[in-house]
C-alpha positions in Angstrom: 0.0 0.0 0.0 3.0 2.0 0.7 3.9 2.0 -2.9 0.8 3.8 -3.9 1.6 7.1 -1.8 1.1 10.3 -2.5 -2.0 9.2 -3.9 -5.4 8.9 -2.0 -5.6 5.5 -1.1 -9.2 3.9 0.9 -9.4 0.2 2.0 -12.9 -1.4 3.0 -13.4 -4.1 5.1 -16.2 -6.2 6.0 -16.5 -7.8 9.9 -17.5 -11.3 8.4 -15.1 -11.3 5.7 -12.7 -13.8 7.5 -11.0 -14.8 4.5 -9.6 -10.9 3.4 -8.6 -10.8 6.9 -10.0 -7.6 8.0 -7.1 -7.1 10.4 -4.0 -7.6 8.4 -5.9 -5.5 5.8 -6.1 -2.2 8.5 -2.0 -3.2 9.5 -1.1 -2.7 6.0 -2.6 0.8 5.9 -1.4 1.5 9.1 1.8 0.4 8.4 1.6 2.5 4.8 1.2 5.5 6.9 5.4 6.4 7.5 5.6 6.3 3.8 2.4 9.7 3.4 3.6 11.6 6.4 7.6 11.1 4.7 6.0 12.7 1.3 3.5 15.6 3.3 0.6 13.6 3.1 -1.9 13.1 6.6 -2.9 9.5 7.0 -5.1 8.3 9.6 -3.0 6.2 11.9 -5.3 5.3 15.0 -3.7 2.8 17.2 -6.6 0.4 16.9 -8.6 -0.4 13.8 -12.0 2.0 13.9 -15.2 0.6 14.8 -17.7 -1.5 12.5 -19.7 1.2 10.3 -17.3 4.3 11.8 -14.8 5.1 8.1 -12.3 7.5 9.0 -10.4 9.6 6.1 -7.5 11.7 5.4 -5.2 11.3 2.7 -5.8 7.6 3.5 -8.9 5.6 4.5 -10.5 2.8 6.3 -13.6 1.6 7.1 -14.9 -1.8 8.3 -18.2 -2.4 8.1 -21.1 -5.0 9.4 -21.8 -8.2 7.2 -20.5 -10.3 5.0 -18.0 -10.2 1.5 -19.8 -8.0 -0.6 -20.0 -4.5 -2.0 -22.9 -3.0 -1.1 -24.8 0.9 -0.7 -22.6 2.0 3.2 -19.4 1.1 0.7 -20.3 2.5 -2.0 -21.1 5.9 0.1 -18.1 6.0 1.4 -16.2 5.5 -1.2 -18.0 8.5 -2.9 -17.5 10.4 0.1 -13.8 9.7 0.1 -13.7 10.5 -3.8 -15.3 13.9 -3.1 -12.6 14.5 -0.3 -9.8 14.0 -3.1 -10.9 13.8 -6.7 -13.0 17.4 -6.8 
């Protein structure tokens, strides 16, 4: 993930979704975060992964959400809403 800084980057998780490991996926972006701050950019970088259905954005962004593998409307919101943030 580290590789794709400076540019907006926004991972999505699902609580059920044992198999993307929802965990390992939040590490990664937190663990991306050194690489943004290095090139001026504000990640989020909470010390624990946010709560289900509570996204958090910056220049990066996160959110795990209730249910199972899929895509579904609360995704595709935030994803808009991340989009808006960056991609005016």
């Amino acid at each position: 993930m580290a590789l794709i800084a400076p540019r907006p980057l926004y991972v999505a998780s699902a609580e059920e979704d044992l198999w993307a490991d929802p965990q390992g996926e939040f590490i990664s972006l937190k663990l991306a975060a050194p690489v943004y701050q290095l090139l001026g950019k504000t990640p989020i970088f909470p010390a624990e992964r946010p709560a289900i259905n509570q996204p958090e954005m910056q220049d990066t962004g996160y959110h795990i959400r209730s249910g199972k593998h899929d895509i579904n409307e609360y995704d595709w919101t935030q994803y808009l809403n991340f989009a808006d943030k960056h991609l005016k």
